[in-house]
PDB file with SEQRES, HELIX, SHEET and CRYST1 records, atoms N, CA, C and O in Angstrom:
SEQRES   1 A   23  UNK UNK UNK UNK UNK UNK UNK UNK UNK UNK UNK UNK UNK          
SEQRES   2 A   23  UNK UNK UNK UNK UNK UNK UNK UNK UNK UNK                      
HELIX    1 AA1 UNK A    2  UNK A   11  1                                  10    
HELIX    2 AA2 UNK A   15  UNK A   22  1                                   8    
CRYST1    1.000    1.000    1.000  90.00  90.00  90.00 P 1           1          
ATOM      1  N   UNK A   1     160.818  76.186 126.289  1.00  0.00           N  
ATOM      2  CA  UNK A   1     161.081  74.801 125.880  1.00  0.00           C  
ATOM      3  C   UNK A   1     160.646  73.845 127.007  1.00  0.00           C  
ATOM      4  O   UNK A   1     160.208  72.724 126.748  1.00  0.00           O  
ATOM      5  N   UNK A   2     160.804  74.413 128.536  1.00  0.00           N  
ATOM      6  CA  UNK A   2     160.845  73.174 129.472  1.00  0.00           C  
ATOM      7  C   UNK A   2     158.787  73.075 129.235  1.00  0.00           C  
ATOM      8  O   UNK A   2     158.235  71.984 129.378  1.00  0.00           O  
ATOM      9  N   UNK A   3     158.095  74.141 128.941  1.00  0.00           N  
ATOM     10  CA  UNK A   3     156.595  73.641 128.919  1.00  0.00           C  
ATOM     11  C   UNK A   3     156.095  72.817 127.984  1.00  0.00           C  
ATOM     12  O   UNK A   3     155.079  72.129 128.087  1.00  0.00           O  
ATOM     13  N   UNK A   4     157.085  72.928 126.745  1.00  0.00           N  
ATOM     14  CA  UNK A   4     156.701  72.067 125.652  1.00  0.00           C  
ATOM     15  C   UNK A   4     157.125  70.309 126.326  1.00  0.00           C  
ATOM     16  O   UNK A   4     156.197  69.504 126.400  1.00  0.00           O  
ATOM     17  N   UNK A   5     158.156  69.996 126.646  1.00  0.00           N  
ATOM     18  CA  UNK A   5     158.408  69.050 127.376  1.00  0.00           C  
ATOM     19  C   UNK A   5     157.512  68.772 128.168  1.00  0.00           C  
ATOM     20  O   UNK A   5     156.997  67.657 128.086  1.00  0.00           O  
ATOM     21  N   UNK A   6     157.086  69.673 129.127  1.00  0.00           N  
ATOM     22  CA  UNK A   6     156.250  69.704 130.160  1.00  0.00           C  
ATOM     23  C   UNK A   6     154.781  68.633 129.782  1.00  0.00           C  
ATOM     24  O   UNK A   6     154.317  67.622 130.309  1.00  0.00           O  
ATOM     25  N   UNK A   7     154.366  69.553 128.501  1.00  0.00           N  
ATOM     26  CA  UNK A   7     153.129  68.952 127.632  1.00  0.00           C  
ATOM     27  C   UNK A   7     153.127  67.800 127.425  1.00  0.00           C  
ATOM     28  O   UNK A   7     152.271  66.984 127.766  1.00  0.00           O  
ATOM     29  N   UNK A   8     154.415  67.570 126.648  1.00  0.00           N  
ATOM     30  CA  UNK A   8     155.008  66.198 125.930  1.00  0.00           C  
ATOM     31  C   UNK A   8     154.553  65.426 126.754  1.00  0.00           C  
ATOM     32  O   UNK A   8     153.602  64.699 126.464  1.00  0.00           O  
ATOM     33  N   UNK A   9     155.144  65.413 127.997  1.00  0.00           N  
ATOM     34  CA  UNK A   9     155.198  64.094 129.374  1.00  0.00           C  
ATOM     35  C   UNK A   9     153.580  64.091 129.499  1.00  0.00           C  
ATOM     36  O   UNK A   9     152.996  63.010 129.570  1.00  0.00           O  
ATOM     37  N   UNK A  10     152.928  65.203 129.523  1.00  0.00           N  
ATOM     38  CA  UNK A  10     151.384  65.092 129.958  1.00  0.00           C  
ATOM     39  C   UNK A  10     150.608  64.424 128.792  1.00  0.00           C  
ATOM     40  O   UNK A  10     149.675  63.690 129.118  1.00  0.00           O  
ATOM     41  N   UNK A  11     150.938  64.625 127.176  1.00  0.00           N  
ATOM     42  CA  UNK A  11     150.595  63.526 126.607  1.00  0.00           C  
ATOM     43  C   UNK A  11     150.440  62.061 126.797  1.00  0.00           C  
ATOM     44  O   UNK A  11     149.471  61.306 126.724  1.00  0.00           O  
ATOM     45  N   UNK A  12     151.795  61.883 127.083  1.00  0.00           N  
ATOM     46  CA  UNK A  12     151.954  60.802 127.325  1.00  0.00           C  
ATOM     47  C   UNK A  12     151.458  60.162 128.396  1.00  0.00           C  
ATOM     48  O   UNK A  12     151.736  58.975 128.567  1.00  0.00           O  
ATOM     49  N   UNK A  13     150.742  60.772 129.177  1.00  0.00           N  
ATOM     50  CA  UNK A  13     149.955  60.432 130.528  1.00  0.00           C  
ATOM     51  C   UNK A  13     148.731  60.159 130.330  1.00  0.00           C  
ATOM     52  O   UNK A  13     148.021  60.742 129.510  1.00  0.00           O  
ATOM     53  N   UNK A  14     148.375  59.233 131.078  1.00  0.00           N  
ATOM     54  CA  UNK A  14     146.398  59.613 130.701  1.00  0.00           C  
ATOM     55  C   UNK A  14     146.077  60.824 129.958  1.00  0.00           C  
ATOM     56  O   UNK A  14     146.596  61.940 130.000  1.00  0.00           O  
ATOM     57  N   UNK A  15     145.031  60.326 129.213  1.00  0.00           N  
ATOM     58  CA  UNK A  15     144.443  61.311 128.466  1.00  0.00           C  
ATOM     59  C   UNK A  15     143.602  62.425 129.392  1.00  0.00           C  
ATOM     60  O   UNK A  15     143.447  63.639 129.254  1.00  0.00           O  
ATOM     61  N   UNK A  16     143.151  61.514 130.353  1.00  0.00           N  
ATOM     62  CA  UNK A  16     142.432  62.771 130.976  1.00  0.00           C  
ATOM     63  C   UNK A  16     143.290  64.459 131.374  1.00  0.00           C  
ATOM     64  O   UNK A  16     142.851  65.576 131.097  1.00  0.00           O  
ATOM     65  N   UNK A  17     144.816  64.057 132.207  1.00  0.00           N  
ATOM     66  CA  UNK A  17     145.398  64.876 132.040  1.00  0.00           C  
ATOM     67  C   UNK A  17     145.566  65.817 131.325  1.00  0.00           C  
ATOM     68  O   UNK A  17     145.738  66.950 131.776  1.00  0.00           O  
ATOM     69  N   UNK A  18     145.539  65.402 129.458  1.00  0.00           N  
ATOM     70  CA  UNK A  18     145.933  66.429 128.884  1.00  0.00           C  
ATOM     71  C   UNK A  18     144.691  66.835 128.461  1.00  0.00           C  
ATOM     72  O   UNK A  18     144.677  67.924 127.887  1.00  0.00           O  
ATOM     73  N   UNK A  19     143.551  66.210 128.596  1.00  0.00           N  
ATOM     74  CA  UNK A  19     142.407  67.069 128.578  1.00  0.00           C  
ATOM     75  C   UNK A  19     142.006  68.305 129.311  1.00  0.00           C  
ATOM     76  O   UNK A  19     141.464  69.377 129.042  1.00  0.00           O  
ATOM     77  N   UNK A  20     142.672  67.492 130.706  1.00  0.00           N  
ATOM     78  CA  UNK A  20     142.433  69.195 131.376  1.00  0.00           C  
ATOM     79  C   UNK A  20     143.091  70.550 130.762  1.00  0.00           C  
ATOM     80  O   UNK A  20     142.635  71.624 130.369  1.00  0.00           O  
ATOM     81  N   UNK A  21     144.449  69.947 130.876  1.00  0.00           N  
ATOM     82  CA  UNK A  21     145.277  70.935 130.310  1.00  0.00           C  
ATOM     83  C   UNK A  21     144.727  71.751 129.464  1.00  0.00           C  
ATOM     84  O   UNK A  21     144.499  72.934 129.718  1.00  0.00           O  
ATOM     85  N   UNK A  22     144.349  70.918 127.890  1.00  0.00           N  
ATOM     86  CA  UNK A  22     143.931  71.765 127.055  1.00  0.00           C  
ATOM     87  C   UNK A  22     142.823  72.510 126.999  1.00  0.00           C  
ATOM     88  O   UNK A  22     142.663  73.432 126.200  1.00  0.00           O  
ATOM     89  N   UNK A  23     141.845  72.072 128.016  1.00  0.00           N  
ATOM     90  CA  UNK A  23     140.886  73.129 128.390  1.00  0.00           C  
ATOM     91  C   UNK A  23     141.018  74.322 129.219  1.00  0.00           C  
ATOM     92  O   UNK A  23     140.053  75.067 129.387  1.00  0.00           O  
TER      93      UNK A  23                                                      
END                                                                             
């Protein structure tokens, strides 16, 4: 659960962030 949160917050951050992520 805390990574889904984790994600959540990185959504909500610049996009670039969760771009990395999801790559």
């Amino acid at each position: 659960m805390n990574k889904i949160i984790f994600f959540s917050d990185v959504t909500q951050t610049p996009p670039i962030l969760n771009d990395a992520f999801e790559t």
